[in-house]
KOLTITOR-87131 format. One line per 2 residues: number of its first residue (from 1); their letters; for each residue x, y, z of N, C-alpha, C. Coordinates in Angstrom, 1 decimal, padded with zeros to 4 digits. Example, Ala and Ser with C-alpha at 12.3 -4.5 7.8 and 13.67 -1.06 7.14 Angstrom:
BEGIN
1	AS	013.2,-005.7,007.8,012.3,-004.5,007.8,013.2,-003.3,007.8 ~ 012.8,-002.2,007.1,013.7,-001.1,007.1,012.9,000.0,007.9 .
! end
This chain:
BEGIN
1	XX	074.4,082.8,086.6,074.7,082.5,085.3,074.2,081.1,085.0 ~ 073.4,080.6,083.8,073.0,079.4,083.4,074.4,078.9,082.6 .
3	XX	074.6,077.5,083.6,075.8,076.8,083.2,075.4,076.3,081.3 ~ 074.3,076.6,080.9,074.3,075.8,079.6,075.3,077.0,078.5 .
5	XX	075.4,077.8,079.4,075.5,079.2,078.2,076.9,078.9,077.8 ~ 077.2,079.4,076.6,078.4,079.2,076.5,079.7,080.5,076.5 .
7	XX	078.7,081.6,076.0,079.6,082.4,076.2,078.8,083.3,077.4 ~ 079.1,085.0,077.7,078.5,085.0,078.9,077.6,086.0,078.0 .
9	XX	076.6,086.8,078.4,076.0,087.9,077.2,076.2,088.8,078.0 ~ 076.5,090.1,076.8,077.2,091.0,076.7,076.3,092.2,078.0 .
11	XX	075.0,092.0,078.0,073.9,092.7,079.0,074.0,091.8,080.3 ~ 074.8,090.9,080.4,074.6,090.3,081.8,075.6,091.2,082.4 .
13	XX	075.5,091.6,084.0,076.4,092.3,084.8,077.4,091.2,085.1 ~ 078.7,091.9,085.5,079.7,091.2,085.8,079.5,091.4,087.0 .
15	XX	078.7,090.5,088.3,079.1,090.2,089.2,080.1,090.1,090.1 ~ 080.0,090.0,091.7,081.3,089.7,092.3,081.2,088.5,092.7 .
17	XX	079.5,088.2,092.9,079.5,086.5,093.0,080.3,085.5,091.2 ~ 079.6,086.3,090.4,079.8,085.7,088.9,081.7,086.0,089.0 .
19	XX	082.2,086.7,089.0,083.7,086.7,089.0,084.4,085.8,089.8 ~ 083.9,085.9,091.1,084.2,084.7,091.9,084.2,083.6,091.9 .
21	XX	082.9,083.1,091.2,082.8,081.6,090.5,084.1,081.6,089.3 ~ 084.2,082.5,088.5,085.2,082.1,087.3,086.2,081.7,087.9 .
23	XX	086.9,082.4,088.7,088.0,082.5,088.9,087.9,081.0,090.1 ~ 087.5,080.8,090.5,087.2,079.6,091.2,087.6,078.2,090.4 .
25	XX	086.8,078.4,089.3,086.8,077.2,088.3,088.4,077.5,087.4 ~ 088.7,078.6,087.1,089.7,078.7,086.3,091.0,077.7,087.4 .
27	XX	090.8,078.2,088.8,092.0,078.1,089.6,091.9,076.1,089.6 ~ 090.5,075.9,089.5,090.6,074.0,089.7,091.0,073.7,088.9 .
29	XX	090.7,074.0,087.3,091.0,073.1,086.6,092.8,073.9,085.8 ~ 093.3,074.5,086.2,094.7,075.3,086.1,095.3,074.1,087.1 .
31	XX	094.9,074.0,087.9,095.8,072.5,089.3,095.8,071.3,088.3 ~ 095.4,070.8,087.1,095.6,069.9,086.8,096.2,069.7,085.1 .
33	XX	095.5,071.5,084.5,095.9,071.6,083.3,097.7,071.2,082.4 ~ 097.8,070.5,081.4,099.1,070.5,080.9,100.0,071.4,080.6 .
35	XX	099.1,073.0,080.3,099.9,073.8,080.3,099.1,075.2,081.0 ~ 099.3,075.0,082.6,098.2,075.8,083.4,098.8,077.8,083.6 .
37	XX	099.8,077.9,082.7,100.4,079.7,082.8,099.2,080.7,082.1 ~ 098.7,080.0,081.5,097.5,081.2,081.2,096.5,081.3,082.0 .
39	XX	096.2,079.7,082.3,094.8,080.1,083.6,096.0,080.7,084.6 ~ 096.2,080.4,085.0,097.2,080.9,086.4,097.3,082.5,086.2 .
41	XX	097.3,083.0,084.7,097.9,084.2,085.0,096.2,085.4,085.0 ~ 095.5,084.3,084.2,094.1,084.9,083.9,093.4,085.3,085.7 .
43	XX	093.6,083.7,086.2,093.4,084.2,087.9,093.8,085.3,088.9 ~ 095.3,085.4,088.2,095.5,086.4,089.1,095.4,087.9,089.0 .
45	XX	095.4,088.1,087.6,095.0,089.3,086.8,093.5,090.0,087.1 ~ 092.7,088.8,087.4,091.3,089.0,087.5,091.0,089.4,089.1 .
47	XX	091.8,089.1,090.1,092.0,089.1,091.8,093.0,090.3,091.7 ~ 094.1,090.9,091.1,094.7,092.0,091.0,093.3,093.1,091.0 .
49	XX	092.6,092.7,090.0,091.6,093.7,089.5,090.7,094.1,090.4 ~ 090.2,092.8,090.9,089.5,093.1,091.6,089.3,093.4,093.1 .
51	XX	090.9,093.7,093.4,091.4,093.5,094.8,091.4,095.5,094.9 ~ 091.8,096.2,093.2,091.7,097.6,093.3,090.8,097.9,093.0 .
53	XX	089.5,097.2,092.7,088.0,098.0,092.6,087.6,097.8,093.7 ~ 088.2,097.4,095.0,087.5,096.8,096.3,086.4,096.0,096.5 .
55	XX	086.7,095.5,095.4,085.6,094.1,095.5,086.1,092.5,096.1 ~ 087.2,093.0,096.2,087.5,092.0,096.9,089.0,092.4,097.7 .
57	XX	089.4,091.2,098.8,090.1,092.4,100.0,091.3,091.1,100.4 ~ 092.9,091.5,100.5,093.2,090.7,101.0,093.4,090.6,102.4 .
59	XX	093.3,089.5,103.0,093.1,089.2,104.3,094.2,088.6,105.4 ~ 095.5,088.0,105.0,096.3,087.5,105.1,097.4,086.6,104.8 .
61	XX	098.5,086.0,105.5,099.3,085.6,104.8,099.1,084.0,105.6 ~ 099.5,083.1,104.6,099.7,081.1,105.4,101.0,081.1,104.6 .
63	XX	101.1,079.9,105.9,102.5,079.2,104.5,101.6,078.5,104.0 ~ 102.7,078.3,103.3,102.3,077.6,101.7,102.6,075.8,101.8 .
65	XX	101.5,075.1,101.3,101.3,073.5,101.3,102.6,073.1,101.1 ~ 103.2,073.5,099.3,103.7,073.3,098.6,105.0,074.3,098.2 .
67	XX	106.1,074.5,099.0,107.0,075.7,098.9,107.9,074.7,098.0 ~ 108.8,076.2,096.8,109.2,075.4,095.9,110.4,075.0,096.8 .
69	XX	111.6,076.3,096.5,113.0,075.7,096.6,113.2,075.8,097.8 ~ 112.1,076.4,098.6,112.7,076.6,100.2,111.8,075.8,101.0 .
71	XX	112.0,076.0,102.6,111.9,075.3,103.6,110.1,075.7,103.7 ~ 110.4,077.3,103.8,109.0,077.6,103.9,108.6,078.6,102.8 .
73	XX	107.3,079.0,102.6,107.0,080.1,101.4,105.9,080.2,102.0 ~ 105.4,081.3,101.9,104.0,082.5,102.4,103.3,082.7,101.1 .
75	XX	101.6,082.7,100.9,101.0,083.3,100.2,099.7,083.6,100.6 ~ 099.1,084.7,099.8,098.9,086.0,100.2,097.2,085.5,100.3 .
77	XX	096.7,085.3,101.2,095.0,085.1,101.1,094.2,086.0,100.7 ~ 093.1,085.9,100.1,092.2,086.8,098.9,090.9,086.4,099.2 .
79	XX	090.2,087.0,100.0,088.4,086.7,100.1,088.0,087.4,098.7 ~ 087.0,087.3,098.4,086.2,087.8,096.7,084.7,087.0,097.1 .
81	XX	083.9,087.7,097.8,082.8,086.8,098.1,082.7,086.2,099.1 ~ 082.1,085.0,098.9,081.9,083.6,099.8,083.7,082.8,099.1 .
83	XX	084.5,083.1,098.6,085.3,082.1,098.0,086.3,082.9,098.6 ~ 087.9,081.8,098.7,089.0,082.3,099.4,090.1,082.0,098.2 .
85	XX	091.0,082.6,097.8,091.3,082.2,096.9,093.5,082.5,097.7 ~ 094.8,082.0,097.2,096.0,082.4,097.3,096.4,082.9,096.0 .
87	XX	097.2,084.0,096.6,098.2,084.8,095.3,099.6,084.8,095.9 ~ 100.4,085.0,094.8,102.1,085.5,095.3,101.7,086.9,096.3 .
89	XX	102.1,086.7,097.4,102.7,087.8,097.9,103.6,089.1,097.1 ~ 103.4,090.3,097.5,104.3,091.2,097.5,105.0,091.4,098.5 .
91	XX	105.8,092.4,098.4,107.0,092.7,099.8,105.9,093.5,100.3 ~ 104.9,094.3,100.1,104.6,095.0,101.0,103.3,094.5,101.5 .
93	XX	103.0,093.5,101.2,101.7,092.2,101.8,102.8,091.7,103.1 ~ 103.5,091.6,103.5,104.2,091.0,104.4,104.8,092.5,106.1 .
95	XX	104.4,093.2,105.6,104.4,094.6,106.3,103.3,094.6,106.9 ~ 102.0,094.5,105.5,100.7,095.2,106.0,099.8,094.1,106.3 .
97	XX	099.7,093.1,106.4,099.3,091.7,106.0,099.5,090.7,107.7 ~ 098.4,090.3,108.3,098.6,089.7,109.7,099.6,088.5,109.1 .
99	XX	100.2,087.4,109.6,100.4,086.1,109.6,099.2,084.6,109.7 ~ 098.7,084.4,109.5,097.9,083.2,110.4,098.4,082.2,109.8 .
101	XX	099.7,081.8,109.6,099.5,080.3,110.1,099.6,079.6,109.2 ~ 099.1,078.5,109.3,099.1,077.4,108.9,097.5,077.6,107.9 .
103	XX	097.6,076.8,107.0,096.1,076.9,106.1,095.4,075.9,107.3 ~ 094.1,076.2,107.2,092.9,075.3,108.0,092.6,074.4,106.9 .
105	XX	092.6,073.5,106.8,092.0,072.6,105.6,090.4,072.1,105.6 ~ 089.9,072.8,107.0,088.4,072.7,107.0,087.6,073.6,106.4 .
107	XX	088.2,074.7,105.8,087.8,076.0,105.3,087.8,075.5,104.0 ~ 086.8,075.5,103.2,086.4,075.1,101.7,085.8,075.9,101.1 .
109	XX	085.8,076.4,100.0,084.9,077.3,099.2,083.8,076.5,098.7 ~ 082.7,077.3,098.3,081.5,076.6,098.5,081.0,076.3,096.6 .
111	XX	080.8,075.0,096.8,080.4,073.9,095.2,079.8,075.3,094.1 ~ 080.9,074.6,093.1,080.1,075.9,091.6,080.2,074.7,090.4 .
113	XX	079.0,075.3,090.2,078.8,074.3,088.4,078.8,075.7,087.3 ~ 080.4,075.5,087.0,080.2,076.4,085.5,081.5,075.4,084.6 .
115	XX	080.9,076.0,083.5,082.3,075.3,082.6,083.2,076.0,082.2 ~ 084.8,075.7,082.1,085.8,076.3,082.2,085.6,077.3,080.9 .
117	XX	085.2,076.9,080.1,084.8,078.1,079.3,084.2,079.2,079.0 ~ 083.6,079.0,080.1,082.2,080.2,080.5,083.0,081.0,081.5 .
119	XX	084.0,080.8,082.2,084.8,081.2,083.4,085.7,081.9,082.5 ~ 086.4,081.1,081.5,087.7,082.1,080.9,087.0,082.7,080.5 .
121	XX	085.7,082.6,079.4,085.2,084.1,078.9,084.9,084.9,079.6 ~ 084.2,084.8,080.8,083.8,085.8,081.6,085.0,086.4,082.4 .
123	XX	085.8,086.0,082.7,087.4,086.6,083.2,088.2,087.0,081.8 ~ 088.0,086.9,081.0,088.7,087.6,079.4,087.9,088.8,079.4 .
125	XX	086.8,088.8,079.3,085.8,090.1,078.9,086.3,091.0,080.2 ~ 086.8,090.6,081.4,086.5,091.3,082.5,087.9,091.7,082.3 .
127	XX	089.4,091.0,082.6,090.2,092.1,082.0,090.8,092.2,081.3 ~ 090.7,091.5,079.9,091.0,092.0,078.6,092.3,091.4,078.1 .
129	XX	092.6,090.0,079.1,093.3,089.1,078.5,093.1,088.5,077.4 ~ 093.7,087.9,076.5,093.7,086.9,075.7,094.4,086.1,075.4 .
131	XX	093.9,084.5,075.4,094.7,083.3,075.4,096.0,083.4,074.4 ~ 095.1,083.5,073.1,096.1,083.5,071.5,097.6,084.5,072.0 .
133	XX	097.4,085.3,072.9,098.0,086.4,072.8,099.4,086.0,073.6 ~ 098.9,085.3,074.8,099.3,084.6,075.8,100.2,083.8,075.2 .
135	XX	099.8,082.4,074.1,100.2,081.4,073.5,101.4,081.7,072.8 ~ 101.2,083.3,072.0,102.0,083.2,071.0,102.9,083.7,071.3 .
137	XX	103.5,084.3,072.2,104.1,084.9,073.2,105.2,083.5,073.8 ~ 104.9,082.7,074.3,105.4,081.6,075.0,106.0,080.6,073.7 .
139	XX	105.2,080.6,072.4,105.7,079.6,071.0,106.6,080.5,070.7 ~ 106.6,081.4,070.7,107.9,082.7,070.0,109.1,082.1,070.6 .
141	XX	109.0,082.0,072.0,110.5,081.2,073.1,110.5,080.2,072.6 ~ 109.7,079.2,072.6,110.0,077.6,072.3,110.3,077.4,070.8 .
143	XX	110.1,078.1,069.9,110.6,077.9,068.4,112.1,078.1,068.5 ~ 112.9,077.2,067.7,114.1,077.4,067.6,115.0,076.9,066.0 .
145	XX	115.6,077.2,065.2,115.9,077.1,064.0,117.0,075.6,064.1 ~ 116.9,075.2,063.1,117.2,073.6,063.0,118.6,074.2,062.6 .
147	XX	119.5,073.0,063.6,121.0,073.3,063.7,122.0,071.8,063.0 ~ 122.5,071.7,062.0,123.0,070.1,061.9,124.1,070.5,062.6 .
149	XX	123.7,068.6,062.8,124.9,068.3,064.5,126.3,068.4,063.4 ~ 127.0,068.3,064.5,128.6,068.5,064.3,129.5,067.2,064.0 .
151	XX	129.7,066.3,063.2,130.4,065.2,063.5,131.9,065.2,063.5 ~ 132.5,064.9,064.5,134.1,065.4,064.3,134.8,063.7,063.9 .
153	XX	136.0,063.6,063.6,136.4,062.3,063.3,137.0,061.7,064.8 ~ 137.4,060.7,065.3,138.3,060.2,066.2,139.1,060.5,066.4 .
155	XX	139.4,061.3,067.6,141.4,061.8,068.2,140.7,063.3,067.8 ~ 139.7,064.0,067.0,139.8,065.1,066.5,139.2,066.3,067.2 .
157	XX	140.0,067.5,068.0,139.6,068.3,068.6,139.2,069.5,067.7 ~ 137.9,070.7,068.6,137.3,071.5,067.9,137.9,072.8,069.1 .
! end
């Protein structure tokens, strides 16, 4: 895919190398984004997908760098290509799924020049996500109707 493009065209094949790059770039720039639940969910939707078209295969379980509330946490390794990507585990990833360990931190996925925009569209087109949809869904929770405060007098219980 030519990084100048902006969207992806509609005759290009959706690759497994081209998927793998998206999802690659979506997962970097999601590690730093303000509000990273869309890319995060766009990633994993796109690796769900393509984990049941067998284009891509999970491989095993590490702990995890960063476990939240506990001591230790497991997540689920995902080859797609040349690229290695972690997902949440299921219960039944932990049955069928070897252990290995500790992450290698010599293991790197290999340099991609695309722009995050060319990644979300080509992972939107692929499964039928959409951001606005995502957005408006999350502003529906955070809206809340204006309440005037209560002022009581001194000594005066409610």
């Amino acid at each position: 895919m030519n990084p100048d493009q902006k969207h992806p065209q509609q005759n290009e094949k959706l690759t497994i190398e081209n998927l793998a790059q998206a999802v690659f770039i979506v997962n970097r720039h999601a590690k730093t984004a303000i509000n990273p639940k869309f890319l995060y969910k766009l990633k994993q939707e796109s690796l769900k997908r393509l984990i049941e078209e067998g284009k891509a295969k999970k491989v095993g379980l590490h702990f995890s760098q960063n476990p939240r509330n506990s001591q230790q946490q497991s997540d689920c390794l995902v080859e797609c290509g040349k690229y290695l990507f972690h997902i949440p585990p299921t219960k039944t990833d932990f049955v069928n799924l070897p252990h290995l360990g500790k992450l290698d931190s010599r293991v790197r996925n290999p340099k991609t020049v695309m722009s995050l925009h060319t990644a979300k569209a080509l992972l939107q087109s692929y499964t039928g996500i959409l951001e606005y949809e995502h957005s408006s869904k999350t502003q529906r929770k955070k809206q809340r109707t204006y309440q005037k405060p209560v002022f009581k007098k001194l000594g005066e219980r409610y």
